[in-house]
Backbone and ligand atoms as CSV (ligand in chain L), in Angstrom:
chain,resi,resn,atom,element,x,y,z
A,1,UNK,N,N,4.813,-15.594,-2.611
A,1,UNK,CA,C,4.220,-14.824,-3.685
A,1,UNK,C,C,5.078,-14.995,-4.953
A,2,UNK,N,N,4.575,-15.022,-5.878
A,2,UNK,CA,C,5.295,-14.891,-7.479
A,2,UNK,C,C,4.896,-14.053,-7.975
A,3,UNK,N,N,6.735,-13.476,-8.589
A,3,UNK,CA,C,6.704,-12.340,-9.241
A,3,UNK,C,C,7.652,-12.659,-10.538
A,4,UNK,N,N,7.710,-11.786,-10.813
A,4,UNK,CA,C,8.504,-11.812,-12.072
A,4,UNK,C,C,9.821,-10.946,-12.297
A,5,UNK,N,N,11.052,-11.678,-12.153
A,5,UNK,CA,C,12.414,-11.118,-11.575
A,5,UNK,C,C,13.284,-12.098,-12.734
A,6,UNK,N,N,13.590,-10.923,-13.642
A,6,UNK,CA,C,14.429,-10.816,-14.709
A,6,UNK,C,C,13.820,-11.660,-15.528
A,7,UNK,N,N,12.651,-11.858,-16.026
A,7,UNK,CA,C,11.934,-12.657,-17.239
A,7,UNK,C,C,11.443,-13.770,-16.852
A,8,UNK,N,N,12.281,-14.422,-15.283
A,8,UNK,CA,C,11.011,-15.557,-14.422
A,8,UNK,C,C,10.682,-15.045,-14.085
A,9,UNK,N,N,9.384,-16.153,-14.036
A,9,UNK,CA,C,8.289,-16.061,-12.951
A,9,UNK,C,C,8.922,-16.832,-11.467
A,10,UNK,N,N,9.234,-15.875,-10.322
A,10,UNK,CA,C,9.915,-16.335,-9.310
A,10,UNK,C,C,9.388,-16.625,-8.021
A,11,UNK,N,N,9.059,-17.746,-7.332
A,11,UNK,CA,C,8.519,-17.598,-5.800
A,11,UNK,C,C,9.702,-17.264,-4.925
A,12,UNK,N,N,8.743,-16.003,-4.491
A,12,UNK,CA,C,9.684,-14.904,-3.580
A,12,UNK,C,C,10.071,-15.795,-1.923
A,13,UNK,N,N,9.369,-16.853,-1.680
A,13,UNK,CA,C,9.699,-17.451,-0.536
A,13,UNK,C,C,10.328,-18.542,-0.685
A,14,UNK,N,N,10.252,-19.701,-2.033
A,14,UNK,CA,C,11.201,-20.685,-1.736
A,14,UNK,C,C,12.384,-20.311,-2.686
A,15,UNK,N,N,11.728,-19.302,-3.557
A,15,UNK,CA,C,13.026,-19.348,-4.823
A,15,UNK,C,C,12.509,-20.020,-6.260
A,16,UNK,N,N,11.933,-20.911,-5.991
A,16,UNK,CA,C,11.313,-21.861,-7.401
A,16,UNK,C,C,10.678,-20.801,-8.589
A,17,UNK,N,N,11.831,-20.929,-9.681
A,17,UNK,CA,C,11.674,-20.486,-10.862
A,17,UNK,C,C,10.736,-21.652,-11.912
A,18,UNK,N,N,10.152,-20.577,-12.300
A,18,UNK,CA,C,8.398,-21.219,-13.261
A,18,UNK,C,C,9.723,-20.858,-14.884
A,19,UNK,N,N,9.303,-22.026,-16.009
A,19,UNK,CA,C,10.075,-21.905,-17.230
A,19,UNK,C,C,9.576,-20.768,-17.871
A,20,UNK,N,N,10.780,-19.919,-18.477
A,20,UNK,CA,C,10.597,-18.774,-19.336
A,20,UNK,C,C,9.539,-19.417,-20.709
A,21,UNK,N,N,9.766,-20.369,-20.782
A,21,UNK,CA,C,8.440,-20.816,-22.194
A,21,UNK,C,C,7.072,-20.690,-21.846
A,22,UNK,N,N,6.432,-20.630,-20.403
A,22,UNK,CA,C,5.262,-20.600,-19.828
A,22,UNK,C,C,4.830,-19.128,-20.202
A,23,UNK,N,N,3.312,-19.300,-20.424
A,23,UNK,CA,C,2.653,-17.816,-20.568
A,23,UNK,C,C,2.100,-17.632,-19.063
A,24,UNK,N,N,1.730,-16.428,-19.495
A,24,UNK,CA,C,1.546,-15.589,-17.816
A,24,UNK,C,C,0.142,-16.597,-17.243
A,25,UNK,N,N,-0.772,-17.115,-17.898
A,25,UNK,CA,C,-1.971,-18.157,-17.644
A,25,UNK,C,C,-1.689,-19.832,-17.352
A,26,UNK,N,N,-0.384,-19.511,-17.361
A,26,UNK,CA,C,0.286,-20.672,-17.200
A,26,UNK,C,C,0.686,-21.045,-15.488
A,27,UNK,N,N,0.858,-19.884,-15.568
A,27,UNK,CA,C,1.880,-19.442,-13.856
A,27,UNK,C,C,1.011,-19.550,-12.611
A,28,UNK,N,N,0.964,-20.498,-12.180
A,28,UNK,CA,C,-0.144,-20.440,-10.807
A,28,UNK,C,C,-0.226,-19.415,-10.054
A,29,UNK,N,N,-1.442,-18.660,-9.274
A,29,UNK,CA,C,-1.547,-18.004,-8.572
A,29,UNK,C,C,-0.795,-17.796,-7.280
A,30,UNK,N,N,-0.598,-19.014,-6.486
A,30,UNK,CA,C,-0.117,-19.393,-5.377
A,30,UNK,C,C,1.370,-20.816,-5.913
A,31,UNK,N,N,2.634,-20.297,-5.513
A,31,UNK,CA,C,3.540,-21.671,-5.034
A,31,UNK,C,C,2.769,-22.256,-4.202
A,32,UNK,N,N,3.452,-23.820,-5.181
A,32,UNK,CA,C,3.337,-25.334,-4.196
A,32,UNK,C,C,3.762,-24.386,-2.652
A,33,UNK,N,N,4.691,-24.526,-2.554
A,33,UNK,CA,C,5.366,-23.944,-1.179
A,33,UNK,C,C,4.168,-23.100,-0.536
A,34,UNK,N,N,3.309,-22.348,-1.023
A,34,UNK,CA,C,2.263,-21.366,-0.347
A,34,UNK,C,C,1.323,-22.292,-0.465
A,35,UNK,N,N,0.595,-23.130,-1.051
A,35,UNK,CA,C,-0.473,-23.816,-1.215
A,35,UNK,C,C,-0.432,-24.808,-0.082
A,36,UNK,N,N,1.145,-25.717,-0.137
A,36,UNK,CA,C,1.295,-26.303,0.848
A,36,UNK,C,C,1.595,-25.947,2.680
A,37,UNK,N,N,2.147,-24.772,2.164
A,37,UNK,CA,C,2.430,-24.035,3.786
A,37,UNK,C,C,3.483,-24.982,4.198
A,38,UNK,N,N,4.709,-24.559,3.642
A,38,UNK,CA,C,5.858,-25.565,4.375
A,38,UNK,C,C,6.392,-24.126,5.078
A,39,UNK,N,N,7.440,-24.773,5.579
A,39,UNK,CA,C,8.440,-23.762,6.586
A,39,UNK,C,C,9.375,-23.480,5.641
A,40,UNK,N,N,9.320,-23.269,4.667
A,40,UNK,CA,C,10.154,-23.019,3.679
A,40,UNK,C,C,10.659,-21.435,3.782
A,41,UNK,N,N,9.249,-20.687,4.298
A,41,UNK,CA,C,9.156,-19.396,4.288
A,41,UNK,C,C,10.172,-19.049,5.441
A,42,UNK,N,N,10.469,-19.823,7.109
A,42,UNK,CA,C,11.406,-19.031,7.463
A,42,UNK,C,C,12.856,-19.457,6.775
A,43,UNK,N,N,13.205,-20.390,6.241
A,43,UNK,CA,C,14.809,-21.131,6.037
A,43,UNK,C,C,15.241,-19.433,5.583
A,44,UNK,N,N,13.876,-19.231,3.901
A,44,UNK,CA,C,14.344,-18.093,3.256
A,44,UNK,C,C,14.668,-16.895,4.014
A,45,UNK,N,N,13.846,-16.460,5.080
A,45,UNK,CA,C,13.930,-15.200,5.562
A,45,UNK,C,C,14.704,-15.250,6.306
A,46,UNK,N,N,15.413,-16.431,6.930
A,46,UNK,CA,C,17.040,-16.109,7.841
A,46,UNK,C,C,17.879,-15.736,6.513
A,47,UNK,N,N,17.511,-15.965,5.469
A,47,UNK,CA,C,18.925,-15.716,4.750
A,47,UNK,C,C,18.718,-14.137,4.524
A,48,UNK,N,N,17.965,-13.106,4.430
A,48,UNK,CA,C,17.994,-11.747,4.578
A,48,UNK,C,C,18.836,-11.254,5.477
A,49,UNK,N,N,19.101,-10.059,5.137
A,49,UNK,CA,C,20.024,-9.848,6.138
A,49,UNK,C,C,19.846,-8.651,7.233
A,50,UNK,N,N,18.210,-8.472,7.201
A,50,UNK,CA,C,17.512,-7.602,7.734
A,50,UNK,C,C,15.802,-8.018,7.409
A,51,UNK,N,N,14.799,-8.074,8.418
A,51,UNK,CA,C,13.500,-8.251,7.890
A,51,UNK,C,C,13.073,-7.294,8.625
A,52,UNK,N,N,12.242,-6.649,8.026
A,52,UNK,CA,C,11.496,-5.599,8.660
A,52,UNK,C,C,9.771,-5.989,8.812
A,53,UNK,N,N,9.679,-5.771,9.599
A,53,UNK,CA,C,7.449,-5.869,10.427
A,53,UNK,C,C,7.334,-4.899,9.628
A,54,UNK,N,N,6.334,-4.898,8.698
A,54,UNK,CA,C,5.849,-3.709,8.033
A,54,UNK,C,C,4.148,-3.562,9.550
A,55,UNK,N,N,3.995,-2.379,9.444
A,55,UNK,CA,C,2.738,-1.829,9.922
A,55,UNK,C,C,1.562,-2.347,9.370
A,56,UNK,N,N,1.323,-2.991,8.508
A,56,UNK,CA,C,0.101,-3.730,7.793
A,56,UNK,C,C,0.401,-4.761,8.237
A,57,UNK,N,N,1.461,-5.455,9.097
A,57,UNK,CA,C,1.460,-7.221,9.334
A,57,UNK,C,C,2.157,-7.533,8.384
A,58,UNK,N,N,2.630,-7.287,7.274
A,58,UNK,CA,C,3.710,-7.746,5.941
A,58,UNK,C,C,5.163,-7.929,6.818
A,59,UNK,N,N,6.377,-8.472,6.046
A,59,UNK,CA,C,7.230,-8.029,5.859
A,59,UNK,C,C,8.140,-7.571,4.793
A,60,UNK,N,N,9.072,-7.005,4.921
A,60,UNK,CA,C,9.866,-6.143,3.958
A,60,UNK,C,C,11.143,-6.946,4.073
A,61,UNK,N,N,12.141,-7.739,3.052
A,61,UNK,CA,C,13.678,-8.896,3.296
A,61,UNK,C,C,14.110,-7.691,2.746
A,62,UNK,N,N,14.635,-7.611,2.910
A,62,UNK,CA,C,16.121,-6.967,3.132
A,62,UNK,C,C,17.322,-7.588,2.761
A,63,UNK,N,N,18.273,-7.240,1.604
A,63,UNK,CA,C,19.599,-7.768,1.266
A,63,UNK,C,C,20.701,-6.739,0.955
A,64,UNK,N,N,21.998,-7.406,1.246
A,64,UNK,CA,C,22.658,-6.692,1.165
A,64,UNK,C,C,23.201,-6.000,1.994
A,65,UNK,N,N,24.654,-4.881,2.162
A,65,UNK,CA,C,25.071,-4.219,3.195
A,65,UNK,C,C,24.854,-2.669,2.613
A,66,UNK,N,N,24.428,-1.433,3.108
A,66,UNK,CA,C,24.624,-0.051,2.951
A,66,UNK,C,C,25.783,0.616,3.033
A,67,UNK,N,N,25.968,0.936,2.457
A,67,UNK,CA,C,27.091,1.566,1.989
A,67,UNK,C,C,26.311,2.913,1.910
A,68,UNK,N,N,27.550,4.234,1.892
A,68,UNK,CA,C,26.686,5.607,2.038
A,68,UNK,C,C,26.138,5.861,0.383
A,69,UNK,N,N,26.398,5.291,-0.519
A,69,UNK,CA,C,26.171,5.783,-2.273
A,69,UNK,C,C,25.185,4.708,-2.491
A,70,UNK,N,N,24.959,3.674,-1.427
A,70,UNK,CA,C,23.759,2.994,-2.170
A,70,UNK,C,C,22.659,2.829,-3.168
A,71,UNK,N,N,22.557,2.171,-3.906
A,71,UNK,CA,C,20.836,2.203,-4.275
A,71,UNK,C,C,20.257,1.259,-4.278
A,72,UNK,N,N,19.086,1.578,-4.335
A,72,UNK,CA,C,18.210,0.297,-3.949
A,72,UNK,C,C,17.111,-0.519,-4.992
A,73,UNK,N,N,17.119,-1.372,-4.750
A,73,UNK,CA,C,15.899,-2.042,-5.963
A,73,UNK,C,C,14.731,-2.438,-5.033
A,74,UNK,N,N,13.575,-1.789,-5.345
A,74,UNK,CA,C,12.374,-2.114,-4.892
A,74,UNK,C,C,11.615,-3.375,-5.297
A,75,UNK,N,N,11.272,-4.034,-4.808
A,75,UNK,CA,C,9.928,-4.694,-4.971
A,75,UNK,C,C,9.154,-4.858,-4.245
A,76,UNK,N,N,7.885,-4.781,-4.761
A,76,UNK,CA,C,6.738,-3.757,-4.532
A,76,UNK,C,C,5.662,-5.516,-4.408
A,77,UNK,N,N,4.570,-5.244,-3.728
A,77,UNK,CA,C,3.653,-6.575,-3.704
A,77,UNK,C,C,3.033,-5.682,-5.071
A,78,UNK,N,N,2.338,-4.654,-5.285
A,78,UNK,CA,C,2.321,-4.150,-6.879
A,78,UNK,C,C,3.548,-3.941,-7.561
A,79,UNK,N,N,3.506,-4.835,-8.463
A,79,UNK,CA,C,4.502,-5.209,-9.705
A,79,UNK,C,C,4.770,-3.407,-10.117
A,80,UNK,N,N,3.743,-2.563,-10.613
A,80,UNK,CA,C,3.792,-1.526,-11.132
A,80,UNK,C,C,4.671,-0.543,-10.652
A,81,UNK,N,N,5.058,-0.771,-9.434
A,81,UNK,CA,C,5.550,0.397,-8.115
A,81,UNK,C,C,7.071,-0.403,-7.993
A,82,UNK,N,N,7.784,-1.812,-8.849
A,82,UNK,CA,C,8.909,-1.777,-8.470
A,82,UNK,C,C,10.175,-0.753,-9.174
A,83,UNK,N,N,10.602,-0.703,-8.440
A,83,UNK,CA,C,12.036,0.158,-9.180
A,83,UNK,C,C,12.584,0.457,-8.399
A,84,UNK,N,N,13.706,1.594,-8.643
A,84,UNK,CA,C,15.053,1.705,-7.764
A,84,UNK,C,C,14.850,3.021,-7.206
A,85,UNK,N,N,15.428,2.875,-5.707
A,85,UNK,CA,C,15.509,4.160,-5.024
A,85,UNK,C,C,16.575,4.689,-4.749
A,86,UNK,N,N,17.375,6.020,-4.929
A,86,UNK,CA,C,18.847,6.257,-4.802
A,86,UNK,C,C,18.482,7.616,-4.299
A,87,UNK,N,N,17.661,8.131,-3.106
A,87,UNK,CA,C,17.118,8.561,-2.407
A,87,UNK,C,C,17.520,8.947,-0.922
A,88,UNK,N,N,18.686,7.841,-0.535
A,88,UNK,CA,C,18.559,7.583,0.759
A,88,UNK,C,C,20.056,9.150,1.449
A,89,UNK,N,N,19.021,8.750,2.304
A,89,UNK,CA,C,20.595,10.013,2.968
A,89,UNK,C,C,20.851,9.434,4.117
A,90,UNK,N,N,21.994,9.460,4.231
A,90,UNK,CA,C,22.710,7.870,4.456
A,90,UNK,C,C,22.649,8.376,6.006
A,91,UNK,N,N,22.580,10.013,6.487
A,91,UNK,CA,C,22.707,10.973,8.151
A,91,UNK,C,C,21.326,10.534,8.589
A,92,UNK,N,N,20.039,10.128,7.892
A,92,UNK,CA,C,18.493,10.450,8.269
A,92,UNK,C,C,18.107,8.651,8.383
A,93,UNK,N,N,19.039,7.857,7.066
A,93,UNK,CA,C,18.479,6.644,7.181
A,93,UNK,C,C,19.950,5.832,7.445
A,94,UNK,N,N,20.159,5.370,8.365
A,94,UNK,CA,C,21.121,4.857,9.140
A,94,UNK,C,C,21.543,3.299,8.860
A,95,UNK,N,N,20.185,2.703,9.175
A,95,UNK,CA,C,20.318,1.579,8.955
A,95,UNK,C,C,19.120,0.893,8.415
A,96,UNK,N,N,19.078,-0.510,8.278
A,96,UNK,CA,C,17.850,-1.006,7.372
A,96,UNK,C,C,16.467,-0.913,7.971
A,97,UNK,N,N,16.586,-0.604,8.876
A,97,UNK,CA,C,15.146,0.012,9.413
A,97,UNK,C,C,14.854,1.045,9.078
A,98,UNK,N,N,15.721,1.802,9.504
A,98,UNK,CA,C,15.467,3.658,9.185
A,98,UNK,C,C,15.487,3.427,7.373
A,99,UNK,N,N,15.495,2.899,6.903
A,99,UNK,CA,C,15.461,2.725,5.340
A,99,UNK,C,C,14.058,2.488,4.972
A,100,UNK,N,N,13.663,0.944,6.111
A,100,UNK,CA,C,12.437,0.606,5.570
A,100,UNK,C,C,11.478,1.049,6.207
A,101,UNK,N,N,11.359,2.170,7.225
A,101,UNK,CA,C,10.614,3.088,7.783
A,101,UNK,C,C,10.420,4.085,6.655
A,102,UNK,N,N,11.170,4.441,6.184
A,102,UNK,CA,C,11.235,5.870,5.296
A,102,UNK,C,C,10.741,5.191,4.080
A,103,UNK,N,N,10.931,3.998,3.227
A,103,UNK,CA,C,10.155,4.050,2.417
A,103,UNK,C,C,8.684,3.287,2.554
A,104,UNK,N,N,8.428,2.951,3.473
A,104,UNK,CA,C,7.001,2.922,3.772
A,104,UNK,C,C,6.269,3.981,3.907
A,105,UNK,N,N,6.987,4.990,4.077
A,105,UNK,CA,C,6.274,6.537,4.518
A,105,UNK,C,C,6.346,7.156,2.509
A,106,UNK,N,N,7.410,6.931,2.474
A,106,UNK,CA,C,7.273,7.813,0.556
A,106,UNK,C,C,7.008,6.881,-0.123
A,107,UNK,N,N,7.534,5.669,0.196
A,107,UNK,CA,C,7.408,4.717,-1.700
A,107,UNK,C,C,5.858,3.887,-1.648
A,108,UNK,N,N,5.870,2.938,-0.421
A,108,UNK,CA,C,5.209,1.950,-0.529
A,108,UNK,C,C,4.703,1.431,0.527
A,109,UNK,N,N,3.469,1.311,0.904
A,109,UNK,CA,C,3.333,0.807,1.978
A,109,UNK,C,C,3.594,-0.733,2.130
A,110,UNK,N,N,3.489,-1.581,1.121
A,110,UNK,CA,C,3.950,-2.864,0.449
A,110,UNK,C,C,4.744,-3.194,-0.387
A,111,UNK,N,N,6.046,-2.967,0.581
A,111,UNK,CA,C,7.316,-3.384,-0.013
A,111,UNK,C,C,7.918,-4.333,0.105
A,112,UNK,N,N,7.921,-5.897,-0.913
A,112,UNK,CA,C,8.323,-6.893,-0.251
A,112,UNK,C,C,9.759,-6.969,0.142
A,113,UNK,N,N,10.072,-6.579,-0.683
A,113,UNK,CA,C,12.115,-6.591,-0.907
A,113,UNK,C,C,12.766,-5.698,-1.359
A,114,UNK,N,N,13.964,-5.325,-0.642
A,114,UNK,CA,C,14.911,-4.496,-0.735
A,114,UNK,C,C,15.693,-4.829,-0.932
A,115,UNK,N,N,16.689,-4.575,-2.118
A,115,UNK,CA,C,18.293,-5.226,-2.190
A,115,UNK,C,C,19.197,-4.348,-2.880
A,116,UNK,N,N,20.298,-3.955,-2.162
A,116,UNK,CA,C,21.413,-2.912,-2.469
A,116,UNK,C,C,22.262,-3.737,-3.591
A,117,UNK,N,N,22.375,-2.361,-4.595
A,117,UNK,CA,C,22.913,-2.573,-5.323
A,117,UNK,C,C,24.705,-3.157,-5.697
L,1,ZN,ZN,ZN,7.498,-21.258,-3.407
């Protein structure tokens, strides 16, 4: 999927940054990498350091280690719904599951990525 992470346009599975000079009609719907269906998609998701099965069949990557003062940066498959969560109570959400359980229940049911600050 491509999103837009810090002024690129970014594919969230191989990484391939689209040029900041491109307009948004510019930016293909689908990465080569998704169009083509390479295995590109698992290399990326071993490098998470947690993936979570979302309940819709999605998953949720996961980066980063928790720490108890964490916060978190959302991204959302809706662009509109990303932002940061500093929410977590570190006794209730333990680890990156109990994280991405809990914000599937309050934030999002489509959360692609999580990454501690
Ligand atoms: Zn791609």
């Amino acid at each position: 999927m491509i999103k837009e992470i810090n002024g690129y346009f970014t594919c969230t599975l191989c990484e391939y940054e689209w040029s900041a000079m491109l307009s948004d009609d510019e930016i293909p719907n689908k990465c080569k990498c998704e169009r083509e269906n390479k295995k590109v998609t698992t290399q990326f998701v071993t490098k998470a350091d947690y993936v979570y099965k979302r309940k819709n069949g999605g998953t949720t990557l996961c980066y980063g280690t928790l720490e108890e003062d964490s916060n978190f940066f959302v991204v959302c498959d809706n662009e509109h719904l990303d932002g940061v969560w500093a929410e977590r109570d570190p006794l209730k959400q333990k680890s990156w599951k109990d994280v991405c359980e809990h914000l599937e229940e309050v934030y999002d049911e489509n959360i692609e990525q999580l990454e501690t600050d």
